[in-house]
VOKEDO-769706 format. One record per residue: residue number from 1; residue in one letter; x, y, z of N, C-alpha, C in turn. Coordinates in Angstrom, 3 decimals, decimal comma, always signed. Layout:
residues N
- seq:type:n.X:n.Y:n.Z:ca.X:ca.Y:ca.Z:c.X:c.Y:c.Z
- NUM:a:X:Y:Z:X:Y:Z:X:Y:Z
...
This chain:
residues 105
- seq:type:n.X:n.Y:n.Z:ca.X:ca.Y:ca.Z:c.X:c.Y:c.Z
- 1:x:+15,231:-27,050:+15,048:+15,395:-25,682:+15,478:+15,412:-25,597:+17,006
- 2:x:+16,138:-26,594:+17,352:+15,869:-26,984:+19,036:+17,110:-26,077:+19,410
- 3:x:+18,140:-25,954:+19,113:+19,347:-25,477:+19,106:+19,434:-24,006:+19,706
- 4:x:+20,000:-23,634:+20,480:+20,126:-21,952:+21,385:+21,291:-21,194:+20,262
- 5:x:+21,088:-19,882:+20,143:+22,183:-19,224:+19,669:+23,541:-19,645:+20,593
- 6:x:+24,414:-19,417:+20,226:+25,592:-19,509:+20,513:+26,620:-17,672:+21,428
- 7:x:+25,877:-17,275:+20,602:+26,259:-15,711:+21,020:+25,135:-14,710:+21,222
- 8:x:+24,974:-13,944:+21,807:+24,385:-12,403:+22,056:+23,970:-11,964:+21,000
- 9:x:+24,487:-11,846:+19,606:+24,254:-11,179:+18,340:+23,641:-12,318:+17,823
- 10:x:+23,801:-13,377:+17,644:+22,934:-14,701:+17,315:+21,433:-14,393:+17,930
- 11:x:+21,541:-14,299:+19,086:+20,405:-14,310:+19,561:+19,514:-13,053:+19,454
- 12:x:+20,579:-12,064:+19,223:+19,454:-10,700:+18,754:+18,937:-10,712:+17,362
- 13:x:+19,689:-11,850:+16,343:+19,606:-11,992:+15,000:+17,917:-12,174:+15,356
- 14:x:+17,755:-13,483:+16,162:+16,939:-14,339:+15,952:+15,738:-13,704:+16,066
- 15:x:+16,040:-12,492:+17,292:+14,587:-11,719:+17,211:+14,527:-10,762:+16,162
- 16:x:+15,318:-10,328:+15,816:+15,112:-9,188:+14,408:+14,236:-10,097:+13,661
- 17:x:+14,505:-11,281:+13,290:+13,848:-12,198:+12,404:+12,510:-12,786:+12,954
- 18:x:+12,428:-12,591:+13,876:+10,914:-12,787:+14,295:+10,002:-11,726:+14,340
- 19:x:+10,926:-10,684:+14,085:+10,220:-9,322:+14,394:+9,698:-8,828:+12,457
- 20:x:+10,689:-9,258:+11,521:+10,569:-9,375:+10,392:+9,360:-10,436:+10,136
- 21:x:+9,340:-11,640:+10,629:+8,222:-12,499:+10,551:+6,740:-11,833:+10,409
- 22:x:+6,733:-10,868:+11,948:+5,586:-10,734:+12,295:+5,342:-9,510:+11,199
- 23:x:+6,144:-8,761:+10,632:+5,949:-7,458:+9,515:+5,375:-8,192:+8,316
- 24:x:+5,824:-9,112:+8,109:+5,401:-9,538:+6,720:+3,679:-10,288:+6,836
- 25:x:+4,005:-10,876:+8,153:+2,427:-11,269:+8,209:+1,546:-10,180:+8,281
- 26:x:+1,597:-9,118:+8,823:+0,700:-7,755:+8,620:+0,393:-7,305:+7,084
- 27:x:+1,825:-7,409:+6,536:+2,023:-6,621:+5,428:+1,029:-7,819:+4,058
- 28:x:+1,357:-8,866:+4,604:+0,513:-10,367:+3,538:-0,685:-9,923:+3,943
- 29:x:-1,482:-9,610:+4,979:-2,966:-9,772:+5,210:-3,655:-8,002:+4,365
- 30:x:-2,601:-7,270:+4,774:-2,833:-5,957:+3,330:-3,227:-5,979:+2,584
- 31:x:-2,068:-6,831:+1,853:-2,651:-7,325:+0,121:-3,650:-8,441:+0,132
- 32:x:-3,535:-9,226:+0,933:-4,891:-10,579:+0,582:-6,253:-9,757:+0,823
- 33:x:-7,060:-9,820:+0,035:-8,856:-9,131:+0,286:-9,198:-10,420:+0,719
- 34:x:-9,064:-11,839:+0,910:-9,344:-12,901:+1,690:-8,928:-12,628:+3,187
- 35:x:-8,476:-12,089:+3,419:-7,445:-11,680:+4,466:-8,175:-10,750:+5,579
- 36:x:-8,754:-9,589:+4,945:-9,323:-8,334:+5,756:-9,993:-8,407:+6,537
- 37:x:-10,445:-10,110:+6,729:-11,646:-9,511:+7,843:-10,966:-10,414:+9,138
- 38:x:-9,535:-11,243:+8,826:-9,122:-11,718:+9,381:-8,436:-11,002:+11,200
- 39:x:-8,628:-11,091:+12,249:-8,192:-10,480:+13,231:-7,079:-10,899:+13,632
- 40:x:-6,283:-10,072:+13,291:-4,305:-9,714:+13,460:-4,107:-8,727:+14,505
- 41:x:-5,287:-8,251:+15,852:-4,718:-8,273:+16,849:-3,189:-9,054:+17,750
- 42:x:-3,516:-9,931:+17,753:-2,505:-11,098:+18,291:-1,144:-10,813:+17,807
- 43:x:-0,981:-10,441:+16,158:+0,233:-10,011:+15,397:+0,769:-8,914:+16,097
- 44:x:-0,133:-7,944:+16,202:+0,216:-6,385:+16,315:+0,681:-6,604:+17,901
- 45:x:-0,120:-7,352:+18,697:+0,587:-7,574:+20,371:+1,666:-8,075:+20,827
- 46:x:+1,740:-9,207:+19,592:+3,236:-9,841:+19,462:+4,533:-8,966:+19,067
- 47:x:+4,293:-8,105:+17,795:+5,570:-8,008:+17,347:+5,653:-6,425:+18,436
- 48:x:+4,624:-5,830:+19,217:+4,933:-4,667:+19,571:+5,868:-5,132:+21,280
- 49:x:+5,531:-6,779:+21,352:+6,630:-6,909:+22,394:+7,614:-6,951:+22,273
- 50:x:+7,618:-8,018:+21,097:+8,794:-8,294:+20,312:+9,974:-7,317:+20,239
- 51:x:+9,233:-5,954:+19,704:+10,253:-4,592:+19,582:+10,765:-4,058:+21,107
- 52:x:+9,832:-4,297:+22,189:+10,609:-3,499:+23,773:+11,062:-4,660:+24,012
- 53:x:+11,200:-6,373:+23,473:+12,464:-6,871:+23,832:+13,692:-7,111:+23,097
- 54:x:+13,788:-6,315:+21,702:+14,872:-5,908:+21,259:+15,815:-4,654:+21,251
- 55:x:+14,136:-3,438:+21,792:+14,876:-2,566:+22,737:+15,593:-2,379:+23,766
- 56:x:+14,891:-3,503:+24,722:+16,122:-3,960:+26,177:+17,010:-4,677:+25,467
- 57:x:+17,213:-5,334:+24,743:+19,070:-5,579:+24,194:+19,689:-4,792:+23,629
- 58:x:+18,813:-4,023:+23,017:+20,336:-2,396:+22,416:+20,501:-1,828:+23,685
- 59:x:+19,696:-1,687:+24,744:+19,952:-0,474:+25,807:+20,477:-1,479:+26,725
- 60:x:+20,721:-2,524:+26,752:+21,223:-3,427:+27,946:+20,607:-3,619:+28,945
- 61:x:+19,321:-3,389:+28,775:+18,625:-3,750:+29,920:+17,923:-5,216:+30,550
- 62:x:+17,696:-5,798:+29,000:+17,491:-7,122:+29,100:+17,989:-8,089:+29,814
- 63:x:+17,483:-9,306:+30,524:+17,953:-10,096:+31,136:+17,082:-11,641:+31,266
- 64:x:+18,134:-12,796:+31,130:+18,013:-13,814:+31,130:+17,052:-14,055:+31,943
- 65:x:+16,006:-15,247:+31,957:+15,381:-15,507:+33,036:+14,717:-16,736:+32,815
- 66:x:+14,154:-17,438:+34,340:+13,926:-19,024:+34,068:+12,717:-19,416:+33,979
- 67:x:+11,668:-18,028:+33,304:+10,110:-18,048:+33,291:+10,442:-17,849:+31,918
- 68:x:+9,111:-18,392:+31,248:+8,432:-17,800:+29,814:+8,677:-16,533:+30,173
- 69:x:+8,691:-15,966:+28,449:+8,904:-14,512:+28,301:+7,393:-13,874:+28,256
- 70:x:+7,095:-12,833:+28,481:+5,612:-12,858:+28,538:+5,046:-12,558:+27,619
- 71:x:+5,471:-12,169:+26,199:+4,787:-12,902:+25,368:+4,046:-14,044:+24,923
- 72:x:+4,945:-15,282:+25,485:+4,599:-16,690:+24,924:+2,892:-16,999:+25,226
- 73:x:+2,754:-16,223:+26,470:+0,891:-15,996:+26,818:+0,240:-15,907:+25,128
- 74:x:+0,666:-15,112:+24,203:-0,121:-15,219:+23,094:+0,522:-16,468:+22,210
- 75:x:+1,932:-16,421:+22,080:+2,336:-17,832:+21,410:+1,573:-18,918:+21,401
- 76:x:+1,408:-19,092:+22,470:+0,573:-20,544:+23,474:-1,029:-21,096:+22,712
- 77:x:-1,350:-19,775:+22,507:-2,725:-20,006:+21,910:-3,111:-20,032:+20,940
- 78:x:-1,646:-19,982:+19,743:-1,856:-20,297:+18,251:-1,105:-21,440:+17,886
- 79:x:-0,986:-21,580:+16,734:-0,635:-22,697:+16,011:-0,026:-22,456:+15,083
- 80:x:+1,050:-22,890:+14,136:+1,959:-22,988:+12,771:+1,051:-21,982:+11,943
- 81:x:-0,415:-22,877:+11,971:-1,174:-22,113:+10,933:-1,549:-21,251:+11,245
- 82:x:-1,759:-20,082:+12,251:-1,884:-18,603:+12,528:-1,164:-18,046:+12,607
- 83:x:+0,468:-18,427:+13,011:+1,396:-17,967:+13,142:+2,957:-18,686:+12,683
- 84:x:+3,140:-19,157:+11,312:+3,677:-20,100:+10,468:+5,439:-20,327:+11,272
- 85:x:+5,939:-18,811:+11,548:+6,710:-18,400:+12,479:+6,942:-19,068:+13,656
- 86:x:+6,158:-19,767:+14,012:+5,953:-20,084:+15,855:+7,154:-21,085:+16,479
- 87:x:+7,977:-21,624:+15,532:+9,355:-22,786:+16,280:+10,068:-21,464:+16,268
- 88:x:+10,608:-20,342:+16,034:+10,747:-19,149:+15,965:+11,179:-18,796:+17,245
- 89:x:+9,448:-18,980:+17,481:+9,113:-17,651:+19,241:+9,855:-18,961:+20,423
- 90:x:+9,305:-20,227:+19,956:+9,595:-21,819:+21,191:+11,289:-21,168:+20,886
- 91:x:+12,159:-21,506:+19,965:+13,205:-21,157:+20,098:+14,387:-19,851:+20,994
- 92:x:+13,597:-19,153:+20,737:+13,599:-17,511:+21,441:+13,639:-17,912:+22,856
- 93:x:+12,331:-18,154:+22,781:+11,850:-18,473:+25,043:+13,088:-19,460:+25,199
- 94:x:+13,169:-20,495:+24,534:+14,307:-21,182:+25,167:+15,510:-21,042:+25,596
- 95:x:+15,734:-19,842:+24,527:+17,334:-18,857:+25,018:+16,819:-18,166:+26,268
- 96:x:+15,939:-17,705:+26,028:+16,066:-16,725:+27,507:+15,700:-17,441:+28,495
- 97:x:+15,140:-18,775:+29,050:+15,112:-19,540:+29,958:+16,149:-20,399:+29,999
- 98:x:+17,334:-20,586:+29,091:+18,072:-21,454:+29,185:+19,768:-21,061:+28,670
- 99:x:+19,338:-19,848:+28,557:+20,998:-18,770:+28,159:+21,307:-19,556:+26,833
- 100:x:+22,351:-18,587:+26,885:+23,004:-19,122:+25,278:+23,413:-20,226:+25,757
- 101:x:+24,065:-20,856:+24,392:+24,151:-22,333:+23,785:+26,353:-22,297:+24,385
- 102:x:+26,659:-21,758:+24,890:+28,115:-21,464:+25,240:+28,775:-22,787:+25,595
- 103:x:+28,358:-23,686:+26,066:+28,587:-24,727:+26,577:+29,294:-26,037:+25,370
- 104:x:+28,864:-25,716:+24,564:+28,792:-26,699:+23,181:+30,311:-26,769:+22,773
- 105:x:+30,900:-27,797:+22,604:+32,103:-28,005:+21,634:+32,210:-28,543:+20,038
């Protein structure tokens, strides 16, 4: 999953789908009563960035850049197993530090 989108809509796919990721992990810890006492702060901080950086791509405001996105501050400090999603978010930062994949034949 090392691979950059190829296009703009590729790459907005990718966050819809991370943004879907992070819904279902809220929505799984609902139903699990193993679950409830679990702290999904981190979820709720993630996907509420997640959404103002899929809002700056409908409104065009978004822009490429050669820093971590500032989310990845919470990425950084979990693991597969808190966040099963997480080659996901590494994938994501890499487009936006490294533009689309345009180059490829």
């Amino acid at each position: 999953m090392n691979t950059r989108p190829k296009t703009a809509a590729e790459y907005a796919r990718l966050v819809d789908q991370a943004i879907d990721e992070l819904e279902d992990i809220i929505e799984a810890a609902n139903f699990d009563i193993d679950e409830v006492d679990s702290n999904l702060g981190y979820v709720h901080a993630l996907l509420k960035e997640m959404r103002a950086m899929r809002a700056s791509m409908t409104d065009g405001s978004y822009q490429f850049g050669r820093r971590d996105l500032p989310w990845m501050r919470i990425v950084k400090q979990h693991t597969d197993q808190d966040l099963p999603c997480i080659r996901l978010f590494y994938q994501i930062n890499q487009t936006h530090r490294e533009g689309l994949d345009i180059d490829s034949t």
